[in-house]
MARMINU-565965 format. One record per residue (C-alpha): x, y, z; residue in three letters; chain. Coordinates in steps of 0.2 Angstrom, whole numbers. Example, Ala and Ser with C-alpha at 12.3 -4.5 7.8 and 13.67 -1.06 7.14 Angstrom:
2
(rec (62; -22; 39); Ala; A) (rec (68; -5; 36); Ser; A) 
END
This chain:
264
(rec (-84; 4; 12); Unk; A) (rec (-100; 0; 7); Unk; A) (rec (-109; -15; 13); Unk; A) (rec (-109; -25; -6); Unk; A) (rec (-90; -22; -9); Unk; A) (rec (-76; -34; -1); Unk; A) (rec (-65; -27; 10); Unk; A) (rec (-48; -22; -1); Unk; A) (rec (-40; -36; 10); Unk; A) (rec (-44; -49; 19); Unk; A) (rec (-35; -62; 30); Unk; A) (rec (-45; -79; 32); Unk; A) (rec (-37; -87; 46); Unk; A) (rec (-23; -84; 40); Unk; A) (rec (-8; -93; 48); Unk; A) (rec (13; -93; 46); Unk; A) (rec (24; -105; 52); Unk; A) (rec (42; -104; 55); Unk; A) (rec (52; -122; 60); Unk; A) (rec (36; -130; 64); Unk; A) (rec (31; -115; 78); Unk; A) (rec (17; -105; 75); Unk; A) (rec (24; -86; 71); Unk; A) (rec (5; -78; 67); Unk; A) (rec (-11; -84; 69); Unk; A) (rec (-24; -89; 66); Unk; A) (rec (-29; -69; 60); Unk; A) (rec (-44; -65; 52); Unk; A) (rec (-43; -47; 48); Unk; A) (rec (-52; -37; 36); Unk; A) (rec (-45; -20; 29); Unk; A) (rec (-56; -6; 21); Unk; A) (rec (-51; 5; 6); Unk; A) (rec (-46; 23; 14); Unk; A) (rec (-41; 18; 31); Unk; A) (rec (-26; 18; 41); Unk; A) (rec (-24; 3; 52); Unk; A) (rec (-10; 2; 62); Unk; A) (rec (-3; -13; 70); Unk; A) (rec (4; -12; 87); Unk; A) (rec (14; -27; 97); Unk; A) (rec (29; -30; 107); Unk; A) (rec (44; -37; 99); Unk; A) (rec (40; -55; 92); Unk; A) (rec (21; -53; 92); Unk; A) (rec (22; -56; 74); Unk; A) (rec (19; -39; 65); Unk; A) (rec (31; -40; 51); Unk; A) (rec (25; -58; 47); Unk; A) (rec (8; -50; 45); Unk; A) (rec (13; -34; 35); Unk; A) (rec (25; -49; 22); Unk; A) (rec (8; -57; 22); Unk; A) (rec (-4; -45; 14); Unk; A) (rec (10; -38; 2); Unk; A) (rec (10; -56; -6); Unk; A) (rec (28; -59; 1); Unk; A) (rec (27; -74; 13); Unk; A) (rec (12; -88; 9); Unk; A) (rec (0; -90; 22); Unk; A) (rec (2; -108; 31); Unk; A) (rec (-17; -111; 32); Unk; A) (rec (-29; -101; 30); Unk; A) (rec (-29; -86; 15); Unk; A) (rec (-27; -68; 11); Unk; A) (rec (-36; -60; -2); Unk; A) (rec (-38; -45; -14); Unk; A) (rec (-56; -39; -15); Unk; A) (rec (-60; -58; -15); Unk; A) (rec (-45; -62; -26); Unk; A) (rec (-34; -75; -20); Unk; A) (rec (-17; -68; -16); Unk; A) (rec (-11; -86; -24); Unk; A) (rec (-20; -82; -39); Unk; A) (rec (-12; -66; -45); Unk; A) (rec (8; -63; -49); Unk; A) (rec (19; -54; -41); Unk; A) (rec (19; -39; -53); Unk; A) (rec (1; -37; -52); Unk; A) (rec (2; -39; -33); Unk; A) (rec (16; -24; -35); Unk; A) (rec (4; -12; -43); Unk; A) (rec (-7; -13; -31); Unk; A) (rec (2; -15; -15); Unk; A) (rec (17; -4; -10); Unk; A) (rec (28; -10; 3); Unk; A) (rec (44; 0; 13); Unk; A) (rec (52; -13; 25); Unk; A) (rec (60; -11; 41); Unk; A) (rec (77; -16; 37); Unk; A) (rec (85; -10; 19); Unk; A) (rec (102; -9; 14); Unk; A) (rec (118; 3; 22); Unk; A) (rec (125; 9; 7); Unk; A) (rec (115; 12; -8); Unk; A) (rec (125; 21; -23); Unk; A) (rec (109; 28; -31); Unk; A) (rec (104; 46; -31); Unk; A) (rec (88; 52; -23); Unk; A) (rec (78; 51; -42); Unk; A) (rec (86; 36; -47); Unk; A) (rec (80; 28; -31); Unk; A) (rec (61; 34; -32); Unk; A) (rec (62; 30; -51); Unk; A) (rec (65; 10; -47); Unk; A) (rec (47; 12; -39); Unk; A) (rec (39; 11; -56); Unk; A) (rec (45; -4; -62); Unk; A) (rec (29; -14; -57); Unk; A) (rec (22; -2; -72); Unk; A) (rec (36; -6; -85); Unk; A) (rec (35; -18; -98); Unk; A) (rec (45; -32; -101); Unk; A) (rec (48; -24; -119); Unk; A) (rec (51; -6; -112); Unk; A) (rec (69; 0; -116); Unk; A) (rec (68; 16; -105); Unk; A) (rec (59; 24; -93); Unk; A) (rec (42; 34; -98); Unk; A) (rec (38; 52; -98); Unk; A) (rec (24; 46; -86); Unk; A) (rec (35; 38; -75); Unk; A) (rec (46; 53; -72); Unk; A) (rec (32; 61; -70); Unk; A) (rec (27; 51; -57); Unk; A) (rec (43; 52; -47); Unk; A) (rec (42; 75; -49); Unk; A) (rec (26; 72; -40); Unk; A) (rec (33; 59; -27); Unk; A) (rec (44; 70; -24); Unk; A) (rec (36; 84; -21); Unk; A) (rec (24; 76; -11); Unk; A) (rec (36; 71; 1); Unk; A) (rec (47; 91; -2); Unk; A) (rec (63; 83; -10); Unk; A) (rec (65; 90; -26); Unk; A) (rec (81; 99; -21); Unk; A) (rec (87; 85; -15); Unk; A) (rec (82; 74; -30); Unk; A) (rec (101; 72; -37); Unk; A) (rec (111; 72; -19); Unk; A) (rec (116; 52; -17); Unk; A) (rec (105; 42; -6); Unk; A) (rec (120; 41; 6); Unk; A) (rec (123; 58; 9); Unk; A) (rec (104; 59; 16); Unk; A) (rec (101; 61; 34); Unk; A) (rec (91; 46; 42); Unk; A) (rec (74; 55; 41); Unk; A) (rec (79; 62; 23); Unk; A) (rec (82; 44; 19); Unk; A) (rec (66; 36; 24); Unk; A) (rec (55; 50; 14); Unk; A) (rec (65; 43; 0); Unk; A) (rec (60; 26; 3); Unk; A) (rec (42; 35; 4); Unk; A) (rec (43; 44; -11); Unk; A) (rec (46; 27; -21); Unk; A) (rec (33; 21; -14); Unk; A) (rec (21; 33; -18); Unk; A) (rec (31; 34; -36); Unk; A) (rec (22; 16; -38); Unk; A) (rec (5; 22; -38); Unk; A) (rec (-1; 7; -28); Unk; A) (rec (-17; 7; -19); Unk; A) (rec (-13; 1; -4); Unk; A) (rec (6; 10; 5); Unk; A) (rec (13; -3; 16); Unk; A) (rec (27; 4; 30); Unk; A) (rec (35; -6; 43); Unk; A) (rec (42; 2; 58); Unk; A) (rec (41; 20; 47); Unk; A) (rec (51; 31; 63); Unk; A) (rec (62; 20; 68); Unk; A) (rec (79; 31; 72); Unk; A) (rec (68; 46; 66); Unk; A) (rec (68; 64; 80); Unk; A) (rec (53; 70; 84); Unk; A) (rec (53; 82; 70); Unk; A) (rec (54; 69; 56); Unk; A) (rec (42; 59; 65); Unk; A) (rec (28; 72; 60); Unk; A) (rec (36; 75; 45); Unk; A) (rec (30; 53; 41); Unk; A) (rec (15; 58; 50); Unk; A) (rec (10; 69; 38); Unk; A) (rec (15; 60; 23); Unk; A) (rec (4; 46; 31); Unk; A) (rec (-12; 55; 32); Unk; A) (rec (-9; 65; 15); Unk; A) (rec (-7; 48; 5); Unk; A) (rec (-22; 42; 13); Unk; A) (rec (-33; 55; 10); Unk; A) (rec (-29; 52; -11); Unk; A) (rec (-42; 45; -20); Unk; A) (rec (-45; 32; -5); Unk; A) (rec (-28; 27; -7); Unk; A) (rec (-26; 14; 11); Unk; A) (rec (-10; 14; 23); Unk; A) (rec (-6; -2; 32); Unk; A) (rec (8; 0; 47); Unk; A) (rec (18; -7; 62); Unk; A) (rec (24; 2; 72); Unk; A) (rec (30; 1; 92); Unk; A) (rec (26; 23; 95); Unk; A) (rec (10; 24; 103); Unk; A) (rec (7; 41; 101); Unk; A) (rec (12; 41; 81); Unk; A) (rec (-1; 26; 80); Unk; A) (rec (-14; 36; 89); Unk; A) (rec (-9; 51; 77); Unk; A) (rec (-10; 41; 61); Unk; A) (rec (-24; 26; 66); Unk; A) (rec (-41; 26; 60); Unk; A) (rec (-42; 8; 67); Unk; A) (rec (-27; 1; 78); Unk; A) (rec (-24; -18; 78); Unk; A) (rec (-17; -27; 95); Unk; A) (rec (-6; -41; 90); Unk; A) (rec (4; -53; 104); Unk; A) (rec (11; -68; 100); Unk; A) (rec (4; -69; 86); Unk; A) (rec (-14; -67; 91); Unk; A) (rec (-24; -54; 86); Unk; A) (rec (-32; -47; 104); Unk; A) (rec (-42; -30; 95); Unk; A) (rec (-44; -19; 79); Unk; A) (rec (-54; -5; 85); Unk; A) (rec (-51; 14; 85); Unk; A) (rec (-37; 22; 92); Unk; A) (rec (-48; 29; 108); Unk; A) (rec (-53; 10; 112); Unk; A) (rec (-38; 2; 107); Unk; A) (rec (-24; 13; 114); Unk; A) (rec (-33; 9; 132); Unk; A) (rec (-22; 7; 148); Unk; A) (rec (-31; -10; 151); Unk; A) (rec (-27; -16; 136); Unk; A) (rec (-10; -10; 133); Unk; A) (rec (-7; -18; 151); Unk; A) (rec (-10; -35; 143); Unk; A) (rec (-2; -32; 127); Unk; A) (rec (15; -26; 133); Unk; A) (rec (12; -32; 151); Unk; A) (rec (19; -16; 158); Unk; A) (rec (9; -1; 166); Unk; A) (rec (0; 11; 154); Unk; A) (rec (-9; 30; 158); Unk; A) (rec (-17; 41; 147); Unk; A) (rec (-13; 57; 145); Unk; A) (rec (-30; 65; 136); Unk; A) (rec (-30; 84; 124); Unk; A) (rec (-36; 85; 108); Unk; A) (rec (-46; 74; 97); Unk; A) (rec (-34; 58; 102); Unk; A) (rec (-27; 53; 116); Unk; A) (rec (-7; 50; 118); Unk; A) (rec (-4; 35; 130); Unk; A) (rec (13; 34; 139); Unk; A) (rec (20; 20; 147); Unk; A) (rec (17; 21; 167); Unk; A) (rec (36; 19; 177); Unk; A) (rec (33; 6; 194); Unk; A) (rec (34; 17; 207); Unk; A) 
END
């Protein structure tokens, strides 16, 4: 990002109630086009409300969020759509959609309100979704018959079938083996490598984090402790005061993998 452009999102001290008790914030944050920041936390340290924030889904209490200097409040929710992609933690059980009806939904932040069908550019968006993701041959099986990790590349795919530049995932390996874990890991790094498209993630797995990161943000209780590389983030002494257990770490490669430490 060069030093004359705004960041491609910014958050203000930006703050979120629930019930009259502070959930997030305040959070000032700002969030480069191309990177991939990850958001780390324990459970209840206000990751999801920051992820619904910056995809224009919750209204900040005080403070603002922006679009490269837009105010979120200020642009509508299809415009926020085709520019911000989101896959949430929690979707539906049963969904009687097969694979390329379900990616297919990802354009309709592109449809107009006087389009009768889809068109030949949005199929074509979701044949190259899904390619991206390796599920063409899977592209008229139900969305139910899907294993768990076949099922979240779906998810993927429609979001990569909306052609936003910003990809947000919460909690993207949830329930996934190890195997599809890479598989998201991948999928990750390509998207982020397309034409500066950015990748904004929570996520409890401190190896994927240090896998996927460019920059990984600490978040507890709301408050944002760092957002600094994975090498400087993912340190014991600061994993320690985030999760308040013991960390190590286990150095090889480019990154390094920390694992929590058991009391002995």
């Amino acid at each position: 990002m060069s030093g004359s452009s705004p960041p491609l999102v910014r958050l203000s001290g930006a703050t979120w109630r629930a019930g009259g008790r502070r959930v997030l914030g305040p959070v000032d944050l700002e969030i480069a086009r191309g990177e991939c920041l990850v958001v780390v936390g324990p459970n209840g340290a206000g990751k999801t409300t920051m992820l619904r924030l910056v995809c224009g889904l919750l209204g900040p209490a005080a403070g603002g969020v922006f679009w490269q200097g837009t105010p979120f409040g200020t642009l509508s929710a299809k415009e926020l759509a085709r520019r911000i992609a989101y896959v949430p933690q929690v979707r539906p059980s049963r969904i009687p959609l097969s694979v390329a009806q379900l990616v297919l939904l990802g354009r309709f932040p592109h449809m107009t309100r006087f389009q009768m069908a889809p068109s030949r550019a949005d199929f074509e968006a979701v044949d190259r979704a899904l390619e991206q993701v390796g599920l063409e041959r899977l592209r008229d099986r139900p969305v139910d018959s899907l294993s768990g990790g076949e099922r979240q590349a779906v998810f993927i795919a429609a979001a990569l079938a909306q052609e936003a530049e910003l990809l947000v995932l919460d909690e993207p390996t949830t329930h996934l083996d190890p195997r599809h874990q890479r598989e998201v890991a991948s999928l990750i790094r390509t998207f982020g490598s397309q034409r500066d498209r950015t990748v904004l993630t929570a996520t409890h797995d401190l190896n994927f984090a240090s896998l996927i990161a460019d920059r990984v943000a600490a978040l507890r209780a709301g408050e944002l402790l760092a957002c600094e590389p994975p090498a400087t983030a993912l340190r014991p002494e600061l994993l320690r005061r985030l999760f308040e257990a013991p960390f190590e770490v286990v150095r090889g490669g480019e990154r390094p993998m920390t694992l929590l430490e058991l009391e002995s």
